[in-house]
Residue frames as qw, qx, qy, qz and C-alpha x, y, z in Angstrom:
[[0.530, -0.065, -0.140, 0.834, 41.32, -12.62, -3.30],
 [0.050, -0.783, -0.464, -0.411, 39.98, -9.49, -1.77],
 [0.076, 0.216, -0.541, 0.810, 40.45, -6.60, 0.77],
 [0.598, -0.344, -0.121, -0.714, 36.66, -6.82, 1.57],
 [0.453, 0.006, 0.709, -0.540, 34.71, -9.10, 3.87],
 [0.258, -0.118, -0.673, -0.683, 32.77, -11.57, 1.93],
 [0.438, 0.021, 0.368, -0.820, 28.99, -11.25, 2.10],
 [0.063, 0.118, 0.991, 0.028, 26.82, -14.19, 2.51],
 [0.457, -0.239, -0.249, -0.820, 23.21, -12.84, 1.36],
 [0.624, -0.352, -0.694, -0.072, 21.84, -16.00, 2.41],
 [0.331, -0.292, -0.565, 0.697, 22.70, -14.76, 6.31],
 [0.037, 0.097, 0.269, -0.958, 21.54, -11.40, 5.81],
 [0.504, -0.323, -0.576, -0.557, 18.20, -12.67, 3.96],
 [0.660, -0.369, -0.646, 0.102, 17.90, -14.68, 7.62],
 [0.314, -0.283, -0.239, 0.874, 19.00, -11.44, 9.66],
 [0.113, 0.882, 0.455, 0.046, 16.69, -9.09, 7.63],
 [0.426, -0.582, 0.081, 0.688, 19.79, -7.24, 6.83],
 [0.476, 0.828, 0.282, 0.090, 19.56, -4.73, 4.42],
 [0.541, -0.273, 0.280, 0.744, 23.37, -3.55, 2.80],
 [0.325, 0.924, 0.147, -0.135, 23.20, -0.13, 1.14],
 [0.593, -0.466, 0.132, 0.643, 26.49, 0.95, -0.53],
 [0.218, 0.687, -0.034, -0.692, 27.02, 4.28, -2.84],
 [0.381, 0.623, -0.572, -0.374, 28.75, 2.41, -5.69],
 [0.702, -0.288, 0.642, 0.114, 29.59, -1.27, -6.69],
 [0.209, 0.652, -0.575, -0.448, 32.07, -2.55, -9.39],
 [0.885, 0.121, 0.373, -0.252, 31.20, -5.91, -11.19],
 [0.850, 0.414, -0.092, 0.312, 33.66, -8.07, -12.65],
 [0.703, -0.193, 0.036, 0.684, 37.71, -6.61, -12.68],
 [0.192, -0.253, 0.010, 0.948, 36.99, -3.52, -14.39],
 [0.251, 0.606, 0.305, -0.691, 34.75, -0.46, -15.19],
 [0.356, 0.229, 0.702, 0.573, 33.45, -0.82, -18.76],
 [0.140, -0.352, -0.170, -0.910, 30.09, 1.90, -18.52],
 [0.476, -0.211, 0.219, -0.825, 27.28, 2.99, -16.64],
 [0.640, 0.024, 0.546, -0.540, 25.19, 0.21, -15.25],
 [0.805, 0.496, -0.165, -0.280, 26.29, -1.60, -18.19],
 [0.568, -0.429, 0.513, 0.481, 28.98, -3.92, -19.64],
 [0.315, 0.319, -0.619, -0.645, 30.17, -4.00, -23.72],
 [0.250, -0.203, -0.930, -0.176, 28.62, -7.62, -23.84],
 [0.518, -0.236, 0.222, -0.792, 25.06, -6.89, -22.64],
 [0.678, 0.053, -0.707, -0.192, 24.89, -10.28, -22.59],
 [0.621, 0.167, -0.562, 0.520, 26.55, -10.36, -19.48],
 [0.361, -0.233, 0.114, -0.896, 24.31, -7.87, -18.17],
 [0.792, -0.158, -0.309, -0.502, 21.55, -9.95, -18.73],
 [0.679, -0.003, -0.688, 0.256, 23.39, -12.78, -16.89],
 [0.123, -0.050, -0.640, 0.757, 23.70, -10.57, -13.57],
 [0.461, -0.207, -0.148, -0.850, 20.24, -9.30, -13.85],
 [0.854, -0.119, -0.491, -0.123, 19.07, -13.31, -13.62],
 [0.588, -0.044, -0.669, 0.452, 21.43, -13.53, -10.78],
 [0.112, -0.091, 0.486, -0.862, 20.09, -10.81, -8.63],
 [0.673, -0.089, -0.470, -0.564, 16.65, -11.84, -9.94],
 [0.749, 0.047, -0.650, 0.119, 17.57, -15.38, -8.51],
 [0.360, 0.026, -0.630, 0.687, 18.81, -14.26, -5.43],
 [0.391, 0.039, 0.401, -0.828, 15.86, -11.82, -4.13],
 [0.178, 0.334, 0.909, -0.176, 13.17, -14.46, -5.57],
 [0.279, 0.424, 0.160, -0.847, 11.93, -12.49, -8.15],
 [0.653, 0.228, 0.703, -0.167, 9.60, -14.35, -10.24],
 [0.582, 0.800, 0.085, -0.121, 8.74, -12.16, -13.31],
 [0.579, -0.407, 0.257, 0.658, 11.67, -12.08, -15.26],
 [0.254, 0.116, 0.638, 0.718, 9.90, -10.87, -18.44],
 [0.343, 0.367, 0.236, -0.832, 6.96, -8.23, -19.39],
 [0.064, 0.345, 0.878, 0.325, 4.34, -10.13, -21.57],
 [0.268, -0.344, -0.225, -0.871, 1.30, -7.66, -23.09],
 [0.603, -0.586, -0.441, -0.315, -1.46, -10.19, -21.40],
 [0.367, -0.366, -0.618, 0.591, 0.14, -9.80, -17.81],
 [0.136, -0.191, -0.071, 0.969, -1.23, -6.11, -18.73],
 [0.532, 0.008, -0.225, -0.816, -4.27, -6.51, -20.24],
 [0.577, -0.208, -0.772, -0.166, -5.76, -10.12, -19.45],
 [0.467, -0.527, -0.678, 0.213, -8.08, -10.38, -16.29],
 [0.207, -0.930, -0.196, -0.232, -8.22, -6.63, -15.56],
 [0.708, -0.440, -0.123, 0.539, -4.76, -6.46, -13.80],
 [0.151, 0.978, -0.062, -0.129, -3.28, -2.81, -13.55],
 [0.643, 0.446, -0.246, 0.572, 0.11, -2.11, -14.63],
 [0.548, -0.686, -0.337, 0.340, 2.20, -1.09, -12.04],
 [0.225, 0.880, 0.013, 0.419, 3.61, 2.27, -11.70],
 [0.600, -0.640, -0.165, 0.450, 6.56, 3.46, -9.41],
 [0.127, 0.884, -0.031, 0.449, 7.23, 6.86, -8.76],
 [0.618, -0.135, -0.388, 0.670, 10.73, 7.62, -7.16],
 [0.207, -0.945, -0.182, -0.177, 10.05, 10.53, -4.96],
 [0.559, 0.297, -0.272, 0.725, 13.12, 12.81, -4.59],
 [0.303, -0.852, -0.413, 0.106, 13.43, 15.28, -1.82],
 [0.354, -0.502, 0.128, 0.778, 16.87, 17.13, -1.49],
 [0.044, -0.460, 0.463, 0.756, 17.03, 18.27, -5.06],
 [0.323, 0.236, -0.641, -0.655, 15.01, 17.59, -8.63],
 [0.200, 0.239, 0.932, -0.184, 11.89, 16.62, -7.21],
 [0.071, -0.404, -0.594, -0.692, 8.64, 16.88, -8.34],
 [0.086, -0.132, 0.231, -0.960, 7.12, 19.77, -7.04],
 [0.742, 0.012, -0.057, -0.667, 3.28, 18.33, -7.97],
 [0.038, -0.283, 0.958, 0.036, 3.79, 15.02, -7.30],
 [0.263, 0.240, 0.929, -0.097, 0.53, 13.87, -5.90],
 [0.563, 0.631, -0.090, -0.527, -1.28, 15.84, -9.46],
 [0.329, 0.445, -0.759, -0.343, 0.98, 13.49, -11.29],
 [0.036, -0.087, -0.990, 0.105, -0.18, 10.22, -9.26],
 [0.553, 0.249, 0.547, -0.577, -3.57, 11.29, -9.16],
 [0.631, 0.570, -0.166, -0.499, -3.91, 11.50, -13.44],
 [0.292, 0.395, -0.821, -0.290, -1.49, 8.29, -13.73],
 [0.271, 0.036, 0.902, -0.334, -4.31, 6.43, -11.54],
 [0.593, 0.506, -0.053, -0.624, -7.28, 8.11, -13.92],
 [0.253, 0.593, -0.605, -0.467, -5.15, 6.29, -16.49],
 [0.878, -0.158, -0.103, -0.439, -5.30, 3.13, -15.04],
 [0.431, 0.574, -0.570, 0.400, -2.01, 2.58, -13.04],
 [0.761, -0.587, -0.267, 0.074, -1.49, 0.96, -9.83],
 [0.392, 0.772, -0.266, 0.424, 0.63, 3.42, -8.24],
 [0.795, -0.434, -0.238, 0.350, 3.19, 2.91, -5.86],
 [0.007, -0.965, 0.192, -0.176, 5.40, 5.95, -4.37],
 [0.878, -0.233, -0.114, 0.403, 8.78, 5.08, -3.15],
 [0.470, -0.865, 0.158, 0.079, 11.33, 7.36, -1.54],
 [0.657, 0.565, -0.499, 0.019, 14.61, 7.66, -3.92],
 [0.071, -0.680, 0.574, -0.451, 16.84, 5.38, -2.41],
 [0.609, -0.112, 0.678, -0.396, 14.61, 3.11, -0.85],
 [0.858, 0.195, 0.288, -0.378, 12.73, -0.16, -2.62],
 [0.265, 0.446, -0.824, -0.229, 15.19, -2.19, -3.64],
 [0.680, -0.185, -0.648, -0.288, 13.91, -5.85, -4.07],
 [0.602, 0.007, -0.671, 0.432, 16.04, -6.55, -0.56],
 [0.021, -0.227, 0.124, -0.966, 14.06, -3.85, 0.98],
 [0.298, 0.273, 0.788, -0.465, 10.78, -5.77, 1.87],
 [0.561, 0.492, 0.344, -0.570, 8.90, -4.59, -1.32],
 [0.172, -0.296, 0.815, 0.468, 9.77, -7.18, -3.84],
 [0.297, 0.485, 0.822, -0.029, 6.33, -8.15, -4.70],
 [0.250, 0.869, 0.172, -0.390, 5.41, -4.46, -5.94],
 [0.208, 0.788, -0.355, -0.457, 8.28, -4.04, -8.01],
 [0.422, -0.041, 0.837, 0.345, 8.54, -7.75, -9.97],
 [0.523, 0.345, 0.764, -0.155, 5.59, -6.91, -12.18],
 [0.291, 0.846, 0.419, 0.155, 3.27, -5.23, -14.34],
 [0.421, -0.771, -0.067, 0.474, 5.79, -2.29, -13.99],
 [0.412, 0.805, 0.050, 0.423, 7.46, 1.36, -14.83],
 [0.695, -0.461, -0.144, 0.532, 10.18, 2.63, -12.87],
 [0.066, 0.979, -0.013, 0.194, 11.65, 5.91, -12.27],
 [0.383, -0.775, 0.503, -0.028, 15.46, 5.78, -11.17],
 [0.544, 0.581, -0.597, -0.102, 18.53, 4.14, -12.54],
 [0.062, 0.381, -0.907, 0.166, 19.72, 2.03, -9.89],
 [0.674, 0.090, 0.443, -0.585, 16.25, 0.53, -9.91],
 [0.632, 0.448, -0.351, -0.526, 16.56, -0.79, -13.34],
 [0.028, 0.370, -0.928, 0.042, 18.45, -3.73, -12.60],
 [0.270, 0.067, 0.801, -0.530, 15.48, -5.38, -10.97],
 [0.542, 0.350, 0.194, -0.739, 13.35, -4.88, -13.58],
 [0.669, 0.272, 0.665, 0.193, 11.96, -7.60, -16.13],
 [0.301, 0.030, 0.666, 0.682, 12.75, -7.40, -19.24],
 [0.040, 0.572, 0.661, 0.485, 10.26, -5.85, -21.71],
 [0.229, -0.723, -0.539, 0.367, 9.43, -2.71, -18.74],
 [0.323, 0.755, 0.110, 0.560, 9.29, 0.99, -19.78],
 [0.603, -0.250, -0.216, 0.726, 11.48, 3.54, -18.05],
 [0.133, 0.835, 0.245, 0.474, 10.43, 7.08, -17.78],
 [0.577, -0.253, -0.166, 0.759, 13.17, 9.04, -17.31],
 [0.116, 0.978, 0.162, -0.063, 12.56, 13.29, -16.79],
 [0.634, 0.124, -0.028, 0.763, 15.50, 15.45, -18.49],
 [0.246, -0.862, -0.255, 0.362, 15.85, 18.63, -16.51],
 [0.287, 0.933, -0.138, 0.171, 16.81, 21.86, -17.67],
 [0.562, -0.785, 0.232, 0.118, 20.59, 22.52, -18.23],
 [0.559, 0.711, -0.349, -0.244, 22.03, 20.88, -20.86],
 [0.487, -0.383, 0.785, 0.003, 22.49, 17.45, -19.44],
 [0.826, 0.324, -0.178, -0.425, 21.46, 15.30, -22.39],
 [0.531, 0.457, -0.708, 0.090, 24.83, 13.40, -22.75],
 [0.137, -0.153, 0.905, -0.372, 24.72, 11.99, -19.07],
 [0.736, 0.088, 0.261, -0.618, 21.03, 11.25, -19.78],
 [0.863, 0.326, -0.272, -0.275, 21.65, 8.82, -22.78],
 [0.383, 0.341, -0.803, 0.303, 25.19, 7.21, -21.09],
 [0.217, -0.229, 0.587, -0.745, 22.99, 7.31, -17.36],
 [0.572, 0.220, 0.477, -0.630, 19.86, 6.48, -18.14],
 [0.646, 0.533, -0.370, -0.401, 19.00, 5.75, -22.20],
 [0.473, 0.399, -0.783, 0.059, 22.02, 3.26, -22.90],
 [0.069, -0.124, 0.963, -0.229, 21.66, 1.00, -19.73],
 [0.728, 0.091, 0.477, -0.484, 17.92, 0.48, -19.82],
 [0.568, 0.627, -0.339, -0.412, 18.31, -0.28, -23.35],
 [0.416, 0.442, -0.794, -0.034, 20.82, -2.82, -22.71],
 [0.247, -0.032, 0.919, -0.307, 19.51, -4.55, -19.87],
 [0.039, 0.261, 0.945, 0.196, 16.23, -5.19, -22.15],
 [0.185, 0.707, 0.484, -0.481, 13.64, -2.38, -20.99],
 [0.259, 0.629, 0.499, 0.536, 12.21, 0.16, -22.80],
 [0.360, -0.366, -0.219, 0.830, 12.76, 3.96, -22.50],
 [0.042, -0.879, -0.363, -0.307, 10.32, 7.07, -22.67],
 [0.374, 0.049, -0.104, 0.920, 12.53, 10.33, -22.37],
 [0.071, 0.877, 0.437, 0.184, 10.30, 13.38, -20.89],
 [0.662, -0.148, -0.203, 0.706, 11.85, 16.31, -21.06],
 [0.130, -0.793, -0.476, 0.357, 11.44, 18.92, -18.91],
 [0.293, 0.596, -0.012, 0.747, 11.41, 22.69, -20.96],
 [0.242, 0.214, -0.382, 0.866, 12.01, 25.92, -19.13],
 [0.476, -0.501, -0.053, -0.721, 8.48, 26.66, -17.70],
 [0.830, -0.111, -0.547, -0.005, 8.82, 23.27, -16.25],
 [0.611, 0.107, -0.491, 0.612, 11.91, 24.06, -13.83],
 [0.388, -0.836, -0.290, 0.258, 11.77, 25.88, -10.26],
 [0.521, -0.206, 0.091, 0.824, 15.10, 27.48, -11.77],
 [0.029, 0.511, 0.386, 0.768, 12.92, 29.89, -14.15],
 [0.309, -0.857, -0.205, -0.357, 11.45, 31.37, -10.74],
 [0.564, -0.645, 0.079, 0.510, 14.82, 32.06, -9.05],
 [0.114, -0.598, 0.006, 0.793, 16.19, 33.57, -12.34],
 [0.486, 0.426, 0.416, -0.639, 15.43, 35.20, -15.23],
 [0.842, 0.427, 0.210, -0.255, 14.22, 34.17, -18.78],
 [0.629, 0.775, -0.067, 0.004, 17.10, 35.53, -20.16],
 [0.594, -0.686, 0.391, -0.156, 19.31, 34.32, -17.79],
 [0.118, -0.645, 0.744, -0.126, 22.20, 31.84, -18.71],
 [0.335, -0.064, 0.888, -0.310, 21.22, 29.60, -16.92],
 [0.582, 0.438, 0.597, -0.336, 18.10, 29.20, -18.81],
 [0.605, 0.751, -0.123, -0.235, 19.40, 30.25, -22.16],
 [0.426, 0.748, -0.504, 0.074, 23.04, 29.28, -21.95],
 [0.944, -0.330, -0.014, -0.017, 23.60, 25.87, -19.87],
 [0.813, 0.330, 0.013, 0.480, 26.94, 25.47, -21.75],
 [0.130, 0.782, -0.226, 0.567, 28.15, 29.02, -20.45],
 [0.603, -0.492, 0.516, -0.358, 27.74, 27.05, -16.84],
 [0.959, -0.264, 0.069, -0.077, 29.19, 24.53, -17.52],
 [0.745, 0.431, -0.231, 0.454, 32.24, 25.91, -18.44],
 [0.267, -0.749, 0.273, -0.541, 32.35, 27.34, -14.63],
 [0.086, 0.242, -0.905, 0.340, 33.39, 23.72, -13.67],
 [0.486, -0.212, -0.831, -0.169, 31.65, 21.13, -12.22],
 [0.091, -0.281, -0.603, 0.741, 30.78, 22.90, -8.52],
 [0.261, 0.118, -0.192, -0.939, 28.97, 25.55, -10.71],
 [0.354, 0.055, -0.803, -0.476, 26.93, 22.94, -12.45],
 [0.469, -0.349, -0.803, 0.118, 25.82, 20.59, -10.09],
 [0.016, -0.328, -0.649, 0.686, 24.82, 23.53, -7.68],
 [0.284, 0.299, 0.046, -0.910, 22.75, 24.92, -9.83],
 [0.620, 0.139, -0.557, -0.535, 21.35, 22.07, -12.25],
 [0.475, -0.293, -0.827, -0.071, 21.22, 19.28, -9.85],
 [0.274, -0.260, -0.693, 0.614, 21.09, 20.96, -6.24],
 [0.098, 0.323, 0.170, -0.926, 19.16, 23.74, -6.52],
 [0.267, 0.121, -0.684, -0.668, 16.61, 22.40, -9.16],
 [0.442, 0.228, 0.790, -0.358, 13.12, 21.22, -8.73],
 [0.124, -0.157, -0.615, -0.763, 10.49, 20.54, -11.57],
 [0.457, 0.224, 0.742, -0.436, 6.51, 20.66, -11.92],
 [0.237, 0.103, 0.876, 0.407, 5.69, 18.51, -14.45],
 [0.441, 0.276, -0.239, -0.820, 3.24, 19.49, -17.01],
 [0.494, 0.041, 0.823, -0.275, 0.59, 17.01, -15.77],
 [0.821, 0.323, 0.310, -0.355, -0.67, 16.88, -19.56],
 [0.369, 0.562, -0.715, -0.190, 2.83, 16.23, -21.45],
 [0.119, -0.389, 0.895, -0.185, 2.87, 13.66, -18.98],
 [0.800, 0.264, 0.498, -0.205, -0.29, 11.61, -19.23],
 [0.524, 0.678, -0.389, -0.339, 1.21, 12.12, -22.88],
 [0.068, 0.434, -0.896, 0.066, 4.02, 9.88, -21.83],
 [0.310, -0.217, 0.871, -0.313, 2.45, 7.83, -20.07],
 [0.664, 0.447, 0.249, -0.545, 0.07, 6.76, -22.21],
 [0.644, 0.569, -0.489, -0.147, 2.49, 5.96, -24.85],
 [0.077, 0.308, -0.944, 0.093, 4.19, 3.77, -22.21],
 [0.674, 0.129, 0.649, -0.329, 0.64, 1.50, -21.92],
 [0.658, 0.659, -0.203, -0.303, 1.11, 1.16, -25.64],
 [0.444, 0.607, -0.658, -0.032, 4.14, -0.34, -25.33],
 [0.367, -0.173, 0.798, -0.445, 3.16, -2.62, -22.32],
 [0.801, 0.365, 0.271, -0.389, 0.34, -3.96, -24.44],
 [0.738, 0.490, -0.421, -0.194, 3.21, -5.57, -27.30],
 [0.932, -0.092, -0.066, 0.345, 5.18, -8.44, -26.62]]
């Protein structure tokens, strides 16, 4: 019983159709972010989307990461409207030094159903929430918190579902030298001292100024910091 059209993947797999849609609700009702209470149940759709794109890995294991020389993979979502990374290709150059196989992807784009299901089943880190699904178990998530005083949507957004769907999470978070906002205004600015003073201007306020209007460049040695600690954690069971 539905108002919708139902969708046969199987057709569009044989069409090379690729369905994009902003939002989708699983099950009868909204329980949390990219999550349910029973993560159990998570785990159950995970296997089913798994299943359905033909993704093999369902689990990170240390020796896929160290045995025969194979790199871990790396994907970097690349943002463009808003809270991108200003230095990007300084960050991919020092996460290849490291010994990452890096793949760029275009936010938005590389879902499994997207043609690049083979790059993102493996050895892998991901950058973006609605990516996580796809990932095997046991991957590390490095998520960037941006100036502003979002913390709470980080741990309900980002934190809490990787957690539950099995991954691991590495929080970098960006301080004030970091942000493009600290060269539009100034130190003592609000905005950079007082997030909480914007954010009682309402949500329009907010979001134009903390998500839209926000870029970062990463501090290309906190980050090898991270990232380093996530091959540490790719190397345990």
């Amino acid at each position: 019983m539905s108002n919708h059209d139902i969708v046969d993947i199987t057709q569009d797999e044989q069409a090379d159709v690729i369905r994009c849609y902003p939002k989708i609700t699983v099950g009868l009702k909204f329980e949390t972010e990219l999550g349910t209470v029973d993560n159990q149940t998570m785990s159950n759709f995970r296997a089913m989307l798994r299943q359905t794109f033909r993704l093999s890995r369902s689990t990170i294991r240390s020796t896929s990461v160290s045995a025969n020389n194979k790199k871990p993979r790396l994907l970097i979502i690349s943002r463009r409207q808003s809270r991108a990374i200003a230095n990007e290709p300084a960050i991919v150059a020092m996460a290849r030094i490291l010994g990452f196989d890096v793949a760029v992807g275009e936010d938005g784009a590389g879902s499994p159903g997207a043609g690049e299901r083979g790059r993102r089943d493996g050895r892998g880190i991901r950058r973006r929430t609605d990516h996580m699904v796809y990932m095997p178990a046991g991957a590390v998530v490095v998520a960037g918190n941006t100036v502003g005083g979002l913390e709470c949507w980080h741990v309900t957004g980002i934190r809490g579902p990787a957690l539950g769907m099995g991954l691991r999470h590495l929080e970098y978070l960006i301080n004030d030298e970091e942000s493009t906002l600290i060269e539009e205004y100034k130190r003592d600015d609000p905005v950079i001292k007082d997030p909480k003073s914007v954010h009682k201007q309402g949500w329009e306020k907010l979001r134009e100024v903390y998500l839209d209007k926000q870029n970062v460049r990463v501090n290309v040695g906190r980050m090898r910091g991270v990232l380093l600690e996530a091959l540490k954690l790719l190397q345990k069971n």
